[in-house]
N, C-alpha and C positions, 0 to 999 in steps of 0.2 A: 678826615681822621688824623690823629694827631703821627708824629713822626716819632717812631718808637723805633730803638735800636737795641741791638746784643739780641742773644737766642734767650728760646723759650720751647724745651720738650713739648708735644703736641700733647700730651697730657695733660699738659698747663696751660692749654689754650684760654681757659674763661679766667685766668690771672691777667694775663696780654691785652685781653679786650678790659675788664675792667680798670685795668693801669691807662690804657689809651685815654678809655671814656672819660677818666678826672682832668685828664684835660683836654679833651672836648667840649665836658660841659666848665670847665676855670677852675676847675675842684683844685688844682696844683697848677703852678708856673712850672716847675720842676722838680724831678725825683725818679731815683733807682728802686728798684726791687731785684732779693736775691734769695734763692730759695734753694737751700741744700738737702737732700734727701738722700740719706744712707749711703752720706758722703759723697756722692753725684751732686754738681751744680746741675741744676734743672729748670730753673730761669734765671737771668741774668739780664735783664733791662734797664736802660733808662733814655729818658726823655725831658723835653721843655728845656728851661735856663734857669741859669741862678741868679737871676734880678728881675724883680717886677717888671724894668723896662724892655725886657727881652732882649736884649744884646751881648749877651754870653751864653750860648750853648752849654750845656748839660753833657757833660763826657762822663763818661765810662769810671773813670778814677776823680773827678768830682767831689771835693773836701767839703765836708759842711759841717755845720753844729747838729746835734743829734739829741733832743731834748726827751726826758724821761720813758728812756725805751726799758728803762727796766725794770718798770714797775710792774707791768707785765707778770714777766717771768718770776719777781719776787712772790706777788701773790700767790701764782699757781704754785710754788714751790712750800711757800705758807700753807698753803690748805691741804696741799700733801700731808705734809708733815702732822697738821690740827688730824685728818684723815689716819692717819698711822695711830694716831695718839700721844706723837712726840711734843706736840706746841699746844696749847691752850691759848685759845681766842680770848678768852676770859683773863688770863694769867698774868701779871705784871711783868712788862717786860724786861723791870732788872731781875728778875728770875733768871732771865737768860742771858743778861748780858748786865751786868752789875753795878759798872761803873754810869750805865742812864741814868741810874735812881739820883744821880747827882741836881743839883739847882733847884729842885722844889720836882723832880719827876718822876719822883718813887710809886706813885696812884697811875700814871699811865697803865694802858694794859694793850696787848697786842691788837687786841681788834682796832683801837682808838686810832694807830698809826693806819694801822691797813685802810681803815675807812678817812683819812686825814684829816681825824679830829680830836689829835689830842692837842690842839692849840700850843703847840710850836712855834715861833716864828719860821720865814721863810729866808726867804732873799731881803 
């Protein structure tokens, strides 16, 4: 089993074993997890390294790049809002924010981002 460090409330036990098991079976070289609940840390793990070659351990305060975690929470917070009645899926999005309409992007509409196909460039 792999070598998992930091607590984890017994509550959270099936978070610990699945964190282990990605790398057991090579799912992750390494990574933290951190789980706040009602302002209680209630897991706090990490394990593996930070290079494919394995020769840097994985610590606790562990700097890394952190690639689109918030798209996440953007959409739940999108659908909320479509849910309330505030946002329209359907809607253009310089309705909501005006100055997008700029470059040729006035026909965008919110789903198009949500779903990432209003043909944007990227990087």
């Amino acid at each position: 089993m792999a070598d998992i460090k930091g607590t984890c409330d017994p509550r959270f036990d099936m978070v610990k074993t699945a964190f282990a098991q990605n790398f057991d079976e090579g799912l992750d070289v390494g990574a933290s997890v951190a789980v706040v609940l009602e302002g209680e840390l209630v897991v706090d793990l990490w394990g593996g390294y930070t290079d494919e070659a394995k020769t840097t351990p994985w610590e606790r305060d562990t700097i890394i790049n952190v690639w689109s975690t918030t798209k996440t929470m953007t959409a739940l917070c999108a659908l909320m809002l479509a849910d309330r009645g505030e946002l329209d899926p359907y809607g253009k999005v310089a309705k909501y924010w005006p100055e997008f309409a700029a470059a040729g992007k006035e026909n965008i509409e919110v789903r198009h981002l949500m779903a990432h196909t209003a043909g944007l460039s990227g990087w």
